[in-house]
C-alpha positions in Angstrom: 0.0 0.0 0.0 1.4 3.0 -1.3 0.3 6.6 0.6 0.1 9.7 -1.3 -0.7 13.4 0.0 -3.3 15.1 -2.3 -3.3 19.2 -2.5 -6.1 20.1 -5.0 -8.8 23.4 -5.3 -11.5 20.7 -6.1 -13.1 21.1 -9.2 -14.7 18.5 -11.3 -11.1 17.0 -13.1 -10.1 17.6 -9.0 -12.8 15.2 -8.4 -11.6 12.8 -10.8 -8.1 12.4 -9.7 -9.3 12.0 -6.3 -11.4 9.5 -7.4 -8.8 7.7 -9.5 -6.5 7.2 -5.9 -9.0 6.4 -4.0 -10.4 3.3 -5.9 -7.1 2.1 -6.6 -6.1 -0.9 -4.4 -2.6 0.1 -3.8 -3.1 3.2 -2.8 -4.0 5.1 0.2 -4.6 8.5 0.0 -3.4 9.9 3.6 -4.5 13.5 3.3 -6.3 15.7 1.3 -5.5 19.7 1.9 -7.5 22.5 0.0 -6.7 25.9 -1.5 -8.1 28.4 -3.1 -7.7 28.6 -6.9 -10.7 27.5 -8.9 -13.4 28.9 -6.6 -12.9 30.3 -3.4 -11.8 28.8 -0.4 -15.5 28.6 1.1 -16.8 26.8 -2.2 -13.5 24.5 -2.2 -13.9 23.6 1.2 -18.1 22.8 0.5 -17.5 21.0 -2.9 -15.5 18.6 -1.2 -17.1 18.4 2.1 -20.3 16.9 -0.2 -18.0 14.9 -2.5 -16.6 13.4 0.7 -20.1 12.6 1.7 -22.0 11.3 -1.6 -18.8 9.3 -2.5 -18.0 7.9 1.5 -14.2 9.3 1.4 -12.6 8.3 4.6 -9.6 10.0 4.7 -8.5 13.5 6.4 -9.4 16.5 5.0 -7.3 19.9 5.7 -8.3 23.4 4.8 -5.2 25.3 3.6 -4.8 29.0 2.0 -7.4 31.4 0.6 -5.1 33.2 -1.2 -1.8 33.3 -3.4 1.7 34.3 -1.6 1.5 37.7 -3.2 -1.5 39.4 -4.7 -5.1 39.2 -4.3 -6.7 35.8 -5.6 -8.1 35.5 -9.0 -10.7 32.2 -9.6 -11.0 30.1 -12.6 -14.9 30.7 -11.7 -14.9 32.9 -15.3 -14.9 29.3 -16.8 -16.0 27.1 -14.3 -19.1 29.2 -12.7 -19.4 30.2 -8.6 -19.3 27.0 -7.7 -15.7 25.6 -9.2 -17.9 22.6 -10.7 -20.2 22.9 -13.9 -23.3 20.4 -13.8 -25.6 19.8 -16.8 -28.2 18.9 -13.8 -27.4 17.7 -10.1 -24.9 19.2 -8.0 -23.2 17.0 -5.2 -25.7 17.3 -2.4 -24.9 19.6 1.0 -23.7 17.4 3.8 -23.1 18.1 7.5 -19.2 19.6 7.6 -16.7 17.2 8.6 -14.4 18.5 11.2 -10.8 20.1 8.7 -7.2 20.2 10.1 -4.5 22.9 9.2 -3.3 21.5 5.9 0.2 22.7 6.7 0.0 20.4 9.8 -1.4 17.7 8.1 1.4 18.0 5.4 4.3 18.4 7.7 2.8 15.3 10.2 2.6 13.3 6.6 6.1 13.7 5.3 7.6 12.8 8.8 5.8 9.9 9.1 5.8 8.7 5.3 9.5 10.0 4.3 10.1 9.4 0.7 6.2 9.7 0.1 4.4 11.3 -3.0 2.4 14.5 -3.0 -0.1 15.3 -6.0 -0.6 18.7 -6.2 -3.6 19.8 -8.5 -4.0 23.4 -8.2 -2.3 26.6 -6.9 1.2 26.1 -5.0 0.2 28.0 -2.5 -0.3 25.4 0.3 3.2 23.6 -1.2 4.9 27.2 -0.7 3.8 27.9 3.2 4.8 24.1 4.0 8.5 24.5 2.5 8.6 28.2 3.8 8.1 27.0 7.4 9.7 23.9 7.2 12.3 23.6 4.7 14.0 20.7 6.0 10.9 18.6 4.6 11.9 19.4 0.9 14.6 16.3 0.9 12.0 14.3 2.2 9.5 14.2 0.1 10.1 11.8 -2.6 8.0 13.1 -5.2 5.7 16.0 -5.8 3.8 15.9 -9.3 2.1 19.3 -9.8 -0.6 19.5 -12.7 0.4 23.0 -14.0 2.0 24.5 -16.5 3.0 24.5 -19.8 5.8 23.9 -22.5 4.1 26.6 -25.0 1.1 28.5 -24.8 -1.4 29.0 -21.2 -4.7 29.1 -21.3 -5.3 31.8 -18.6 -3.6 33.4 -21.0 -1.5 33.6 -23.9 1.4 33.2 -21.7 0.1 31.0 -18.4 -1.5 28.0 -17.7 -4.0 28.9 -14.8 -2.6 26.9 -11.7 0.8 28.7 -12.3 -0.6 32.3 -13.0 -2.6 31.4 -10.1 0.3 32.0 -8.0 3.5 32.0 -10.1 6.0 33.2 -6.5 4.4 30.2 -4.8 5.7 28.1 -8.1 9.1 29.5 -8.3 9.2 29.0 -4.0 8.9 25.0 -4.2 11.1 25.1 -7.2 14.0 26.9 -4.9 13.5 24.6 -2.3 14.9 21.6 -4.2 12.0 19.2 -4.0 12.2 16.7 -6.4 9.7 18.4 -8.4 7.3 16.6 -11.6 5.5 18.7 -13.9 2.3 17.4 -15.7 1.7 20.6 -17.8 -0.9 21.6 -20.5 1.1 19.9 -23.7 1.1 16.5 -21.6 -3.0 16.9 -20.3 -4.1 18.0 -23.7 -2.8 14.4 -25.0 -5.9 12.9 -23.2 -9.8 13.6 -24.0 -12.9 13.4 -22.3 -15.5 13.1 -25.4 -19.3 12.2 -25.9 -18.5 8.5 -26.0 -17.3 8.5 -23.0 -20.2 10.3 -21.7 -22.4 8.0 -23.0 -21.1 5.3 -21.3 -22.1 7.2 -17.8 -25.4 8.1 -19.0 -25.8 4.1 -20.0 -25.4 3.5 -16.4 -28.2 2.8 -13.5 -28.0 4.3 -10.1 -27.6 7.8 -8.2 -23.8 8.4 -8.3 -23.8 7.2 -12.3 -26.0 9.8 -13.4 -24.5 12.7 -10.8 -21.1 11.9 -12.5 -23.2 11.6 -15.8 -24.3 15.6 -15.2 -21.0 16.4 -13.4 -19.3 15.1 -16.9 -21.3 16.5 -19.4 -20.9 20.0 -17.6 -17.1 19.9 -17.5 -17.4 18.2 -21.4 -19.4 21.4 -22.1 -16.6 24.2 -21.6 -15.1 22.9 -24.8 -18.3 23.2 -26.9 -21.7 23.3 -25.7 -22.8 21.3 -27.9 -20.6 18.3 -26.5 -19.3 17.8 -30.1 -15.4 18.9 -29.3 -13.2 17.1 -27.1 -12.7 18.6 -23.9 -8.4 17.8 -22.2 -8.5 15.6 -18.7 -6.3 17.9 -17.1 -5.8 16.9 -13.3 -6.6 12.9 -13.9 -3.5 13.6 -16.0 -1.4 13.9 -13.2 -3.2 11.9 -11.5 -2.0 9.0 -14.0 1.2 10.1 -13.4 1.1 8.6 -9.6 -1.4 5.5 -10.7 1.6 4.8 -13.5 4.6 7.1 -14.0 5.6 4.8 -17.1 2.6 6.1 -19.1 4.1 9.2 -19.2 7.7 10.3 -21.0 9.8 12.2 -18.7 12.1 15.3 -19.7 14.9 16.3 -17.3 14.5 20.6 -17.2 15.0 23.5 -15.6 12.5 25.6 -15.0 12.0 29.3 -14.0 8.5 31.2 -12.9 7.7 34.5 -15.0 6.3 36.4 -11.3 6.4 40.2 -12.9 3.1 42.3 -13.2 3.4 41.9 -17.0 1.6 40.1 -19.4 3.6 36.9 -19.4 2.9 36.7 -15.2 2.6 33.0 -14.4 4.5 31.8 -17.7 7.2 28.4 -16.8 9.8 29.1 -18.7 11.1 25.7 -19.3 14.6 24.7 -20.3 15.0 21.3 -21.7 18.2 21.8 -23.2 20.4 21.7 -20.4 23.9 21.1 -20.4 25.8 18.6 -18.0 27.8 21.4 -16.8 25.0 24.2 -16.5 25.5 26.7 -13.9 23.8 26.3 -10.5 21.0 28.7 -11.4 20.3 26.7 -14.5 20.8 23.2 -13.9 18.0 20.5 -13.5 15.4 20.9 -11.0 12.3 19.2 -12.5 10.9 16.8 -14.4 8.6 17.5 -17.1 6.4 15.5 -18.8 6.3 15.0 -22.4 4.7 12.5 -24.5 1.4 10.2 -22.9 0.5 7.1 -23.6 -3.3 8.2 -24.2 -5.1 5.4 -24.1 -3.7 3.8 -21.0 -4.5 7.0 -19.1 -8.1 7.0 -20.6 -8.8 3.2 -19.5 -7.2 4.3 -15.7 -10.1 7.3 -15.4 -12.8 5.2 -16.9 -12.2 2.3 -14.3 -12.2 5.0 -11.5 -15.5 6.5 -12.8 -17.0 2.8 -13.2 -16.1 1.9 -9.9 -17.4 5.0 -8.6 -20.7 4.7 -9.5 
């Protein structure tokens, strides 16, 4: 049994990635710690209170920061509504609230009892950044921390940024410094794998309460590509997500990479450096691995288990 830390801003991909963990058999997801990024803290903390509830998650949940590092906090709720979590019909149901740790506390208590342990990061870095600010000593002992962010080329908060880094680009270029062994799972590697109709259909084919709340959960994420559901919409976090269930699906690039944190249009941007010589400066050597190509279809048939299983 394998335990793993998960850091997300619970959104419906958020909800998918959880899932994927949590009905795999060898792992055990020890924690889950919130931030802010794709709603609001509040909403975070209430999305997954419920999807604790409807889906009977047992495991600890933390609340973390309701803001970036630096600078005031700017949603993903321009795409993905109030809530953090477009439906086509039913909305997880509201649920008594479950008591919530620090998630710093619950990190740091984590690592010292799991040293060498993985962390799946699948939002903002802010939570990441306070942990490593207050306890740097932790950063060698984490064995892996696979962050779904980024990008190799273009954003999509914009032209420059993918959102979880322009989210909070100092909180990015904060874990980077701190020499955790660092794995990014950015928007060229997530855009390899699609959610499309077919696979929607195969939900709606199914019987049951939690089969058709993932059915309308689905169809509203499917929806922000084209509301129509004829376009193909990337499975962004269950990306990374993959990348813990199986890091051989995924082609890893040794890099360096540096946060763009200015005020300027290209705020949030990874500059990534994959050409980097065996005798780069300190400032420029390795410290990350990026991914690169995916093996689609193995990470399609790991998030349709995890959505059968779950219903």
């Amino acid at each position: 049994m394998v335990k793993v830390w998960i850091d997300c801003d619970m959104g419906y991909d958020d909800l998918v990635a959880v899932l994927m963990l949590a009905s795999a058999p060898e792992i055990e997801i020890a924690g889950l710690s919130l931030v802010a990024g794709n709603a609001p803290l509040p909403q975070v903390i209430e999305n997954t209170q419920n999807a604790a509830a409807f889906f009977s998650w047992d495991f600890p949940l933390f609340a973390g920061r309701d803001r970036p590092v630096l600078g005031p906090l700017e949603t993903a709720g321009y795409v993905l509504g109030d809530t953090g979590i477009r439906t086509s019909g039913r909305s997880l149901p509201a649920t008594t609230r479950r008591p919530m740790g620090h998630a710093v506390n619950g990190m740091v208590d984590f690592i010292e009892e799991n040293p060498g342990a993985t962390i799946l990061a699948l939002g903002p870095l802010s939570n990441l950044a306070g942990l490593l600010l207050v306890r740097p000593d932790l950063a060698e002992q984490i064995g892996r921390l696979v962050w779904m962010g980024g990008s190799l080329g273009p954003g999509n908060h914009s032209a420059a940024a993918e959102y979880n880094a322009a989210a909070d680009p100092v909180a990015v270029q904060m874990v980077l410094e701190s020499g955790v062994a660092f794995a990014m799972v950015g928007l060229d590697a997530c855009r390899q794998v699609s959610l499309i109709a077919a696979d929607l259909a195969v939900l709606r084919g199914k019987a049951g309460e939690k089969a058709q709340m993932l059915a309308d959960l689905t169809q509203g994420y499917l929806a922000i590509a084209s509301a129509d559901l004829s376009k193909p919409m990337s499975w962004y976090d269950p990306t990374a997500a993959a990348a813990v269930l199986d890091p051989a699906c995924i082609e890893w690039r040794p890099a360096h990479i540096t946060m763009e944190t200015g005020e300027g249009p290209a705020r949030g941007m990874t500059v990534v450096e994959t050409r980097v010589p065996p005798h780069a400066s300190p400032r420029k050597q390795v410290n990350a691995q990026v991914a690169g190509t995916v093996e689609a279809q193995k990470v399609r048939t790991l998030i349709a288990r995890a959505l059968e299983a779950s219903c």
